[in-house]
Phi, psi and omega in degrees: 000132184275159177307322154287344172296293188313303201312312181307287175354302208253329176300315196287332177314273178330307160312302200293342202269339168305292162326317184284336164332274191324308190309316173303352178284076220308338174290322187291289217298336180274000184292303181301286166348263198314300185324309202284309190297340181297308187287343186269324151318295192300292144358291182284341163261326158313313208257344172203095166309162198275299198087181180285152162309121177281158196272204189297111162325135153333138178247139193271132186284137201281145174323326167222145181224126207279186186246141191250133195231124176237058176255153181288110193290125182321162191266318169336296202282333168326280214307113195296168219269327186271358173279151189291179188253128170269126157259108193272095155344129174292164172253154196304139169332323197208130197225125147184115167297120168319111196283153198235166238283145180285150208211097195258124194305159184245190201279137181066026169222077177285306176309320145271346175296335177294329191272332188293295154000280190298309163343299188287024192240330181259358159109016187288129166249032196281218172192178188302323191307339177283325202261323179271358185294319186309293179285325181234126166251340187249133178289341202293334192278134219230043152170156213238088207272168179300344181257359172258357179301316200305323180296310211254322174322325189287006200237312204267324191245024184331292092062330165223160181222145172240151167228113156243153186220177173250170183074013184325178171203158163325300164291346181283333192297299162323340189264319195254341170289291164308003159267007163093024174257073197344138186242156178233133148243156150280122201215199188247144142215161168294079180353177154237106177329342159298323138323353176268154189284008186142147158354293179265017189318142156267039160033029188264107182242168166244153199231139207263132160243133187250162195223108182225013181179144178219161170212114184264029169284346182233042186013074178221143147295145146267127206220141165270157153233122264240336194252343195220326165147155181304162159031049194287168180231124150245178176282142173294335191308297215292291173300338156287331145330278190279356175265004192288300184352320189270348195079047194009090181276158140201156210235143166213139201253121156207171178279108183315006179260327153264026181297332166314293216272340152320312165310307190301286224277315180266000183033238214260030169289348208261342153300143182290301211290305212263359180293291163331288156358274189327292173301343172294324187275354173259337176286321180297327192279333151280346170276322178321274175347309205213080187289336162333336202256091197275000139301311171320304203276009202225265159028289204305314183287309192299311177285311162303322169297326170309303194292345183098006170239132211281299151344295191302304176356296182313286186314271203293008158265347185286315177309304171292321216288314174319310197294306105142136179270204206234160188290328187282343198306336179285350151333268187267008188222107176260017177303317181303327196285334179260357197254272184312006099358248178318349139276004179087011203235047189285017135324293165311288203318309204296289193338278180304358159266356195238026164244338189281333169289312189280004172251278204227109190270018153268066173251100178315297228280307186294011184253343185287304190298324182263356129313306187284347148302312135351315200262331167283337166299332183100352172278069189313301198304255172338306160315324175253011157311302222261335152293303164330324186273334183261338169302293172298303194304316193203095182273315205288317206271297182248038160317291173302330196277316185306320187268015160285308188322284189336298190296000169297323197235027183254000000 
């Protein structure tokens, strides 16, 4: 080897240990970090793409099998026999709460950035980076479900209460804006491509929207967005589109002295039980309507799992999954994992948790679910592997459901 040879060999040597040095500085590394898990996904989905969602295993059929019916039931036969017809004052044409100062997420933190916003509407002076060191401490953890936003206002902001419920409508959002209360939804957006996960990513994600104003001359809302930019306009058409995905969630922040009129302003939405109702009989009634609609039917499953049944549950995750979803959708939504969990379909469970990984492997919630398909499985060892991993991802959130899992084979 000539001298100049070496000489590069130990200059590159060097470079590289330097680097590795630098990387261990925790300000480089949170800098770093997200970039390096970006570039090494795309890489690893170039060369063994993710693919379409797989669909449902053969279900081996059970000794009784109950009969499942997904016609819509009406909301009237929901609704207990004593409830009054709520009479809503109409709303004004046009609404819009002043917006507060915009606050553009930094990566995979739509969700405090969205909450921090809203926060700051209410006289909070934090910022996002207080909400996620809390809820996501690890950036690399790439979603936020609505009960830990829901978490952290009740722990960290006492002083105010949040509430979400599904099955949202258009007028319900306009009803709580004009009563001056900024609404948060979860809905879709379009990546930038510079954001894909690989050669075929559909760059289809999901996004925290804050809502502070609609007009209805021009159907349009006004919304900050934590990703694209302040005091943007959608359509009501274009958001209800995009808002089905979640099972039209929405989250709303007030001051506990005004909860009579939260009540009020959500009628008979603000019991969680009878909200759930509600939603269930408009997803049923839209996969009837439209069996094609494969939001309906995951919408439908999503709902069912809330009452605990699980079974139906299933069929109509079966259903979408047939139907076909989007790569990401197990990103943020785990109903399925509990409803095939819980039916007994522990098959299921592992597929869709090993697809759900191979789209996104800081995902708590899919490594918790796919210990416990491990774990029905006889796979101790691998279960607590995989709790431990969901554990390390979000210590502050799921530190208890992991270290319950752990304590099954400990």
């Amino acid at each position: 080897m000539s001298k100049r040879l070496r000489n590069i060999l130990i200059a590159l040597a060097g470079v590289f240990l330097l680097a590795i040095v630098l990387y261990q500085i925790p300000r480089v590394k949170a800098a770093l970090a997200w970039r390096v898990e970006k570039y090494t996904l795309y890489f690893k989905n170039t060369i063994h793409p993710p693919g379409p969602v797989p669909t449902a295993l053969p279900v081996t059929p059970q000794p009784v099998t109950p009969t499942l019916s997904y016609t819509a039931t009406p909301l009237a036969e929901l609704l207990p026999s004593t409830t009054p017809t709520a009479t809503l004052p109409p709303l004004p044409a046009q609404v819009s709460i002043k917006s507060p100062q915009y606050e553009k997420q930094t990566p995979n933190n739509c969700g405090p950035a969205t909450l921090s916003m809203a926060l700051h509407m209410y006289g909070w002076d934090g910022n996002q980076a207080d909400i996620a060191s809390f809820i996501k401490p690890v950036i690399g953890d790439r979603n936020v479900n609505p009960e830990e936003l829901r978490y952290y206002v009740r722990t960290q902001a006492g002083w105010l209460n949040l509430e979400y419920r599904v099955g949202g409508s258009i007028d319900t959002l306009k009803r709580l804006i004009a009563a001056n209360y900024p609404v948060i939804v979860e809905s879709v957006t379009s990546l930038d491509p510079n954001d894909a996960l690989g050669p075929t990513d559909d760059l289809w994600a999901a996004h925290y929207l804050l809502l502070t104003g609609y007009d209805d001359n021009t159907q349009t809302f006004t919304i900050q967005d934590s990703y694209h930019g302040a005091d943007l306009k959608i359509t009501y058409t274009k958001l209800e589109e995009e808002w089905k995905p979640f099972n039209n969630v929405y989250l709303v922040m007030y001051f506990p002295q005004y909860e009579d009129e939260i009540k009020g302003l959500l009628a008979s939405n603000w019991d969680p039980d009878q909200n759930r109702q509600n939603a269930l009989a408009a997803s049923q009634a839209e996969s009837a309507s439209n069996p094609t609609d494969a939001f309906a039917w995951f919408n439908v499953g999503s709902n069912l799992v809330y009452f605990d049944r699980y079974d139906e549950a299933a069929i109509a995750y079966d259903k979408a999954r047939a139907l076909g979803l989007p790569l990401r959708m197990f990103r943020y939504q785990f109903g399925p994992f509990l409803a095939y969990f819980h039916s007994n379909r522990n098959d299921d469970l592992l597929v869709l948790t090993n697809y759900a990984l191979d789209v996104t492997d800081m995902s708590e919630e899919s490594w918790l679910w796919y210990g416990f398909g491990l774990y029905r499985q006889g796979d101790n060892a691998g279960a607590l592997k995989a709790w431990e991993k969901a554990e390390k991802i979000n210590p502050n959130f799921y530190e208890d459901q992991a270290q319950k899992a752990i304590a099954l084979i400990q």
